[in-house]
N, C-alpha and C positions, 0 to 999 in steps of 0.2 A: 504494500500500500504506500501510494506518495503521501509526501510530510502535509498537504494540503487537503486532500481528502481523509486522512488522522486525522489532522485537526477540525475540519469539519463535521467528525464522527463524535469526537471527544466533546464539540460545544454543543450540539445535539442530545448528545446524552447527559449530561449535565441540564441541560434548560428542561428534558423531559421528567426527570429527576427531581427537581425542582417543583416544576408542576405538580406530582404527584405528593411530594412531601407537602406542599400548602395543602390538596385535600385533606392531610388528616389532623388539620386542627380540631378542636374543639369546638360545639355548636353552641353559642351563649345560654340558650334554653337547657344545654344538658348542667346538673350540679343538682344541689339540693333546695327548696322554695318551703315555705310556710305561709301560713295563713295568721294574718295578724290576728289576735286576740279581740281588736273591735272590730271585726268584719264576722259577725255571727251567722252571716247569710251565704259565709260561703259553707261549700256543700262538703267540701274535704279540707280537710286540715294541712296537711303535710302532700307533697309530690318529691320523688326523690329519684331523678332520672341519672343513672350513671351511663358514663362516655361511650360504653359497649352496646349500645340501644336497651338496653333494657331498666327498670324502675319497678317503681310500689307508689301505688297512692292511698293516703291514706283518708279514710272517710272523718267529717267532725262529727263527735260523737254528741256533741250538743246543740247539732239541728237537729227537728224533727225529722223521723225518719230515719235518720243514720245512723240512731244509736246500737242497732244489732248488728250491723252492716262491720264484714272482716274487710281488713286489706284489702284493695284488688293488687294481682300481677300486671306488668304494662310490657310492650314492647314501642319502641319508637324512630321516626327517621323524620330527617329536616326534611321540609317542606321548602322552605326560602330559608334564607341568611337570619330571619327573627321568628321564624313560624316552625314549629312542629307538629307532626303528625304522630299522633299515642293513642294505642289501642290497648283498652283492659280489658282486663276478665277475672272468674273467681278460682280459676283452674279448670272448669269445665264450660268449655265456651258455648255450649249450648244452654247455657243457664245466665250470663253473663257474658257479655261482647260490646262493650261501650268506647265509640270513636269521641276521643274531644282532639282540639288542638291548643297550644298551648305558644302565646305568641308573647316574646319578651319584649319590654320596653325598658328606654333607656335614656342615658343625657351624656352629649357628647363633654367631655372633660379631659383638658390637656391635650386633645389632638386623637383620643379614641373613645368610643361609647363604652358605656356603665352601666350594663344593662340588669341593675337590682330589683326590678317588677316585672310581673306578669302574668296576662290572663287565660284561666282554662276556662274552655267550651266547649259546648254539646250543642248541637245543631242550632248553631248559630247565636247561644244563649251565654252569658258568661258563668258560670255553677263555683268558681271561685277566683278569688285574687290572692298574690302569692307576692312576697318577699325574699329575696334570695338568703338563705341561712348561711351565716357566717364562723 
């Protein structure tokens, strides 16, 4: 191989290289969220999405209705740059199969966003707001 078509191989592979390592950042929406304490009206307490797609969300047990209600399992994938797509269940998905999405918001500071809020929903409903636990 000439020294030109090398180096056209080498800055090729390198930039491809490249490309794939920026895919595997982190998605803002994945870590840990809670539900503040005066927000009663949301429907879950806790979402707790780690980086491998998968989570737990956890129901508040002090709405109505939620109080019997176990954990659900979630699996998950970005949807855009602040949107996720999360699907539960209670381990048998014919019993439970709930799609929400889970879109973070944030405020740009020092030159990158800070995305410490945001909202889960069910067909188009918000069922809870979330603060990122720290």
């Amino acid at each position: 191989m000439n020294k030109k078509v090398a180096l056209g191989f080498s800055v090729s592979l390198a930039l491809t290289a490249s490309i794939f390592l920026q895919g595997c950042s982190g998605h803002p929406g994945a870590g840990h969220w809670e539900s503040s304490v005066d927000a009663p009206l949301s429907q879950y307490s806790a979402l707790e999405l780690e980086f491998d797609g998968k989570g737990t969300l956890h129901p508040n047990k002090l709405v109505l209705g939620q109080e019997e209600k176990e954990d659900l399992w979630c699996v998950w994938q970005a949807k855009s740059s602040t949107v996720l797509d999360v699907q539960c269940g209670d381990g048998l998905a014919e019993n439970t199969n709930i799609k929400f999405e889970l879109t973070v918001v944030g405020e740009k500071q020092e030159g990158a966003f800070d995305y410490d809020q945001a909202n889960l929903t069910s067909t188009g409903n918000i069922v809870s707001t979330f603060s990122r636990k720290l």
